[in-house]
C-alpha positions as CSV (number, residue, x, y, z in Angstrom):
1,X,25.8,14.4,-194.5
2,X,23.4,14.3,-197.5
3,X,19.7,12.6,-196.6
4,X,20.4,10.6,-199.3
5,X,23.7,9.1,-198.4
6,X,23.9,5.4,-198.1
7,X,26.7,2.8,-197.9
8,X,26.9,2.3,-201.4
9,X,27.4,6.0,-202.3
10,X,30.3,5.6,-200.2
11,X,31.9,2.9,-202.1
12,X,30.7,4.4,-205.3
13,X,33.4,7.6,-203.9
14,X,35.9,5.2,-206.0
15,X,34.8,5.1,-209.7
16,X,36.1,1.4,-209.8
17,X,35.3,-1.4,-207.9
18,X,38.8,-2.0,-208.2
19,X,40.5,1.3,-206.9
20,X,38.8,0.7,-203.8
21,X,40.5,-2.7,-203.3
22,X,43.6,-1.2,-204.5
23,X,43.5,1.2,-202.0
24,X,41.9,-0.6,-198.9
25,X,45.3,-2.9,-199.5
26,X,47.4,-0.1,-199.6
27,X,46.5,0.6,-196.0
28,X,45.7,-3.0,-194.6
29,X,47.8,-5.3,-196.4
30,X,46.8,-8.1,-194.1
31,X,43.1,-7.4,-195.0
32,X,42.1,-10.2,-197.4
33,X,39.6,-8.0,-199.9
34,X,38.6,-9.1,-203.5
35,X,36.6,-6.9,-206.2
36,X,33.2,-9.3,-205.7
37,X,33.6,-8.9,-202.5
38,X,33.2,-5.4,-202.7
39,X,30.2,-5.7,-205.3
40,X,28.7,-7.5,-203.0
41,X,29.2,-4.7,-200.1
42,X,27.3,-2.6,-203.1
43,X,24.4,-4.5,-203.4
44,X,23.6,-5.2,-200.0
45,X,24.5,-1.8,-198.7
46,X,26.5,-2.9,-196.1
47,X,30.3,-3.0,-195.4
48,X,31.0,-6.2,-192.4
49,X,32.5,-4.6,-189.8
50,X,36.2,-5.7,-190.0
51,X,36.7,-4.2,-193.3
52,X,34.8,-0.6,-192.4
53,X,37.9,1.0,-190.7
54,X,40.0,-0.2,-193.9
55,X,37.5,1.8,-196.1
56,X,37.5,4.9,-193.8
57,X,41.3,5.2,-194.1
58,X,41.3,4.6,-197.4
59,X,38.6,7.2,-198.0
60,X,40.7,9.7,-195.9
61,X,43.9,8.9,-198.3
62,X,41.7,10.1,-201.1
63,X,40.6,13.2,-199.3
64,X,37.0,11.7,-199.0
65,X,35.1,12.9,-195.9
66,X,34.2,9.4,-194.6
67,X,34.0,8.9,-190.8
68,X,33.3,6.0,-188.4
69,X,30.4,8.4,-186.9
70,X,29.0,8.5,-190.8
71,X,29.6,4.6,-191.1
72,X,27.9,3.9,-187.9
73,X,24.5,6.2,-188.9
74,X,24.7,4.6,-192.6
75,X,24.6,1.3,-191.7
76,X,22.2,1.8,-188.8
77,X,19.3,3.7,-191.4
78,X,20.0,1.1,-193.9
79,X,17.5,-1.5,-192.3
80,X,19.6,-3.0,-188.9
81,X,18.2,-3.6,-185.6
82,X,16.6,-0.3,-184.5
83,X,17.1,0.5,-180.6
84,X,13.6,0.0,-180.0
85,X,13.4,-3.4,-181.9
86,X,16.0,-4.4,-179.9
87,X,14.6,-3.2,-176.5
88,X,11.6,-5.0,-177.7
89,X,13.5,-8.5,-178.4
90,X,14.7,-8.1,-174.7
């Protein structure tokens, strides 16, 4: 995984906003997903967590190396609740 890797570059693995839908409701039909929705997902750098395994699969259709181990360290180095800060709080 590149130091430099974030959330966004993983959405930015599509070069629309809109492929991404397009494929994240190819293999979740049921998921409700919109283009702003995804945007946002950009700007924030974070994908909420029910919609992370339909971007992994869709990532793996594509042939992009996207994992649930790679979510899981992206989304835990792009500012959440550290385990110390949370050992802290308890």
């Amino acid at each position: 995984m590149p130091a430099d890797q974030t959330i966004k570059s993983i959405i930015n693995l599509w070069a629309t906003r809109a492929e991404l839908e397009r494929d994240i409701r190819l293999v979740a039909p049921t998921v409700k997903i919109s283009e702003g929705r995804i945007h946002k997902w950009a700007e924030r750098n974070v994908i909420p967590a029910e919609y992370q395994y339909p971007v992994i699969l869709a990532a793996r259709a594509r042939g992009f190396e996207v994992s649930a181990e790679l979510m899981v360290r992206l989304h835990a180095s792009a500012g959440q609740v550290s385990s110390d800060q949370h050992e802290d709080a308890a």
